[in-house]
C-alpha positions as semicolon CSV with decimal commas, in nm:
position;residue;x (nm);y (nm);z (nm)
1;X;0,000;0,000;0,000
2;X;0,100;0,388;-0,104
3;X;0,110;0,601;0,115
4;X;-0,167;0,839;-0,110
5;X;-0,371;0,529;-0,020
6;X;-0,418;0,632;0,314
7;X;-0,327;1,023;0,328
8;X;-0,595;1,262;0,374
9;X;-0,521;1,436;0,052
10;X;-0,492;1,846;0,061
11;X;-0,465;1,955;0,419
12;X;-0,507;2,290;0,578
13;X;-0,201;2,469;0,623
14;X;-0,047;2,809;0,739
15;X;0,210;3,033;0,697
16;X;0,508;3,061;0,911
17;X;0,320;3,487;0,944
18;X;0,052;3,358;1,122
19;X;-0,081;3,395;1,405
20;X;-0,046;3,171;1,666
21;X;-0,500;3,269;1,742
22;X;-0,554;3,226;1,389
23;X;-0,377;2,877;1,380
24;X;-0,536;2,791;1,639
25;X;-0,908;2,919;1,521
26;X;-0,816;2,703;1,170
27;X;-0,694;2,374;1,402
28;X;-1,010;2,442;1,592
29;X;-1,238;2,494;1,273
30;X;-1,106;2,164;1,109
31;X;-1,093;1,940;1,407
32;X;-0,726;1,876;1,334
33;X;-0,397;1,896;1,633
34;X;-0,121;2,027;1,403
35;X;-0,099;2,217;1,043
36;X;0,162;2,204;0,815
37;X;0,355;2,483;0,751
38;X;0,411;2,595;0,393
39;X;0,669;2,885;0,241
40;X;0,266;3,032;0,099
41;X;-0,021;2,924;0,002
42;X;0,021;2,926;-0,393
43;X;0,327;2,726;-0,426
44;X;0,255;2,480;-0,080
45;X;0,566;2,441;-0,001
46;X;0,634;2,256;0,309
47;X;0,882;2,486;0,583
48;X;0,749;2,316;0,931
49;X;0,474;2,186;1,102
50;X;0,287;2,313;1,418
51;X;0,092;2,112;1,682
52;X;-0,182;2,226;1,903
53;X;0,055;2,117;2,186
54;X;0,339;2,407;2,045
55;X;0,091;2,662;2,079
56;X;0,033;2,548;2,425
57;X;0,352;2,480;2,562
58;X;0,505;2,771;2,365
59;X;0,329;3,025;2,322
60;X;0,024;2,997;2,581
61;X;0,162;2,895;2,874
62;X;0,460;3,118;2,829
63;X;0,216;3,436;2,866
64;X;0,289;3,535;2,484
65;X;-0,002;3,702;2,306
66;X;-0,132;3,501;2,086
67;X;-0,272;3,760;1,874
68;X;0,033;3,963;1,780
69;X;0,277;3,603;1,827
70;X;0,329;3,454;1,516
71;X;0,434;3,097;1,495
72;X;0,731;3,176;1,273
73;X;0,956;3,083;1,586
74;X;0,776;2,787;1,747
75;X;0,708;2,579;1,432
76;X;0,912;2,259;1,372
77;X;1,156;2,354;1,075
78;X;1,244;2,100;0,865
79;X;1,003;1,830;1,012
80;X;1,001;1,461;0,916
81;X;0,774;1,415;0,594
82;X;0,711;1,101;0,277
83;X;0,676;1,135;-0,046
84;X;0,350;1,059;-0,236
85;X;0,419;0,737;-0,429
86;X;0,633;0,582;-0,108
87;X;0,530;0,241;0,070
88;X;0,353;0,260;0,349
89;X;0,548;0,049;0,570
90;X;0,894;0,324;0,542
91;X;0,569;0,635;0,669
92;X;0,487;0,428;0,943
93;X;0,878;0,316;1,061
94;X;0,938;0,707;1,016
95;X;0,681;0,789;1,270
96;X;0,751;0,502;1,507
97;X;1,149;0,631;1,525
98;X;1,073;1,000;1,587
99;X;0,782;0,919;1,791
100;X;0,535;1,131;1,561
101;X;0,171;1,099;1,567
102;X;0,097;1,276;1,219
103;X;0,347;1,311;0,898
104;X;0,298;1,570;0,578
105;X;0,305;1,404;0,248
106;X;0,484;1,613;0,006
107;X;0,517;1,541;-0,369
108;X;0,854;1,528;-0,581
109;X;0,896;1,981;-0,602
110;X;0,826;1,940;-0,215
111;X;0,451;2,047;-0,240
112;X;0,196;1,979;0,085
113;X;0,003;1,743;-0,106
114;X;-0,116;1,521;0,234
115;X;-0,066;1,425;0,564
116;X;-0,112;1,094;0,729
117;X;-0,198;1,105;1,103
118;X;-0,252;0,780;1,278
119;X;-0,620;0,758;1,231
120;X;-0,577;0,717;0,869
121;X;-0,350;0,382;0,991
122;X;-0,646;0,283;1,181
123;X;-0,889;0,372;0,924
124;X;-0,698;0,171;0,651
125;X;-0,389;-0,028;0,715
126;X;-0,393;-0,346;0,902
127;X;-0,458;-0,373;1,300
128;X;-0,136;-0,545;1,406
129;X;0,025;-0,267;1,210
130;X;-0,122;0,027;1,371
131;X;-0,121;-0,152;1,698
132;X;0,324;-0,144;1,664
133;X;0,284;0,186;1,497
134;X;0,041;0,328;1,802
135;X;0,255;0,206;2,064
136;X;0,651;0,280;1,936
137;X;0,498;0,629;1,911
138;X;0,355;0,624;2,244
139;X;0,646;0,508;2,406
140;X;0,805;0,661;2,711
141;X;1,130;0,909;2,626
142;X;1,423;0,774;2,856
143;X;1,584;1,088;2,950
144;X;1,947;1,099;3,098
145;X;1,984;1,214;3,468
């Protein structure tokens, strides 16, 4: 299986200028816990991602505005994405090894074509699949002392 099989083609997505109220009004309005991040809107262009959790930890609960903060600075650069015409099986070990819960799909100019969050494994790929995939994301973080 592809992963376009399972993506939910065409997500919403933001601008690294927006707000972090307006981000969260769009998240909010499309029942979704993180956006990609594109360059702009024309040419899609994946630059981060953003989870509701950022906009809590960083920017709410830090006593930031969030009507004059813009996300530009709490945004994951760079973040872990598949391509379009990739097996499934390499989106799902990516998300089990950096422990993340929802991946964009870009195409082969880097377009925000997708995303695949892990209800669209539960939706469509096999259970003992999702069932590894569920719980090497969940797992614990061993941190140093």
């Amino acid at each position: 299986m592809t992963v376009r099989e399972v993506m939910t083609p065409n997500p919403v997505c933001c601008v690294p200028g927006d707000t972090a109220q307006s981000v969260a009004k769009i998240m909010c309005e499309h029942n979704v816990g993180s956006m990609p991040v594109v360059v702009d809107q024309q040419s899609r262009k994946l630059a981060g991602i953003i989870t509701d959790r950022d906009l809590c930890c960083s920017i709410i609960a830090q006593g930031l505005d969030p009507k004059n903060t813009t996300i530009q600075k709490y945004m994951r650069q760079n973040p872990v994405a598949c391509r379009d015409g990739e097996n499934l099986d390499g989106c799902e070990q990516a998300m089990q090894q950096h422990q993340i819960r929802r991946i964009p799909v870009v195409d082969g100019d880097g377009r925000c074509i997708g995303i695949v969050a892990q209800a669209d494994l539960a939706l469509k790929d096999r259970p003992e699949k999702v069932s590894k995939t569920v719980a090497d994301i969940s797992r614990p973080q061993h941190i140093a002392a």
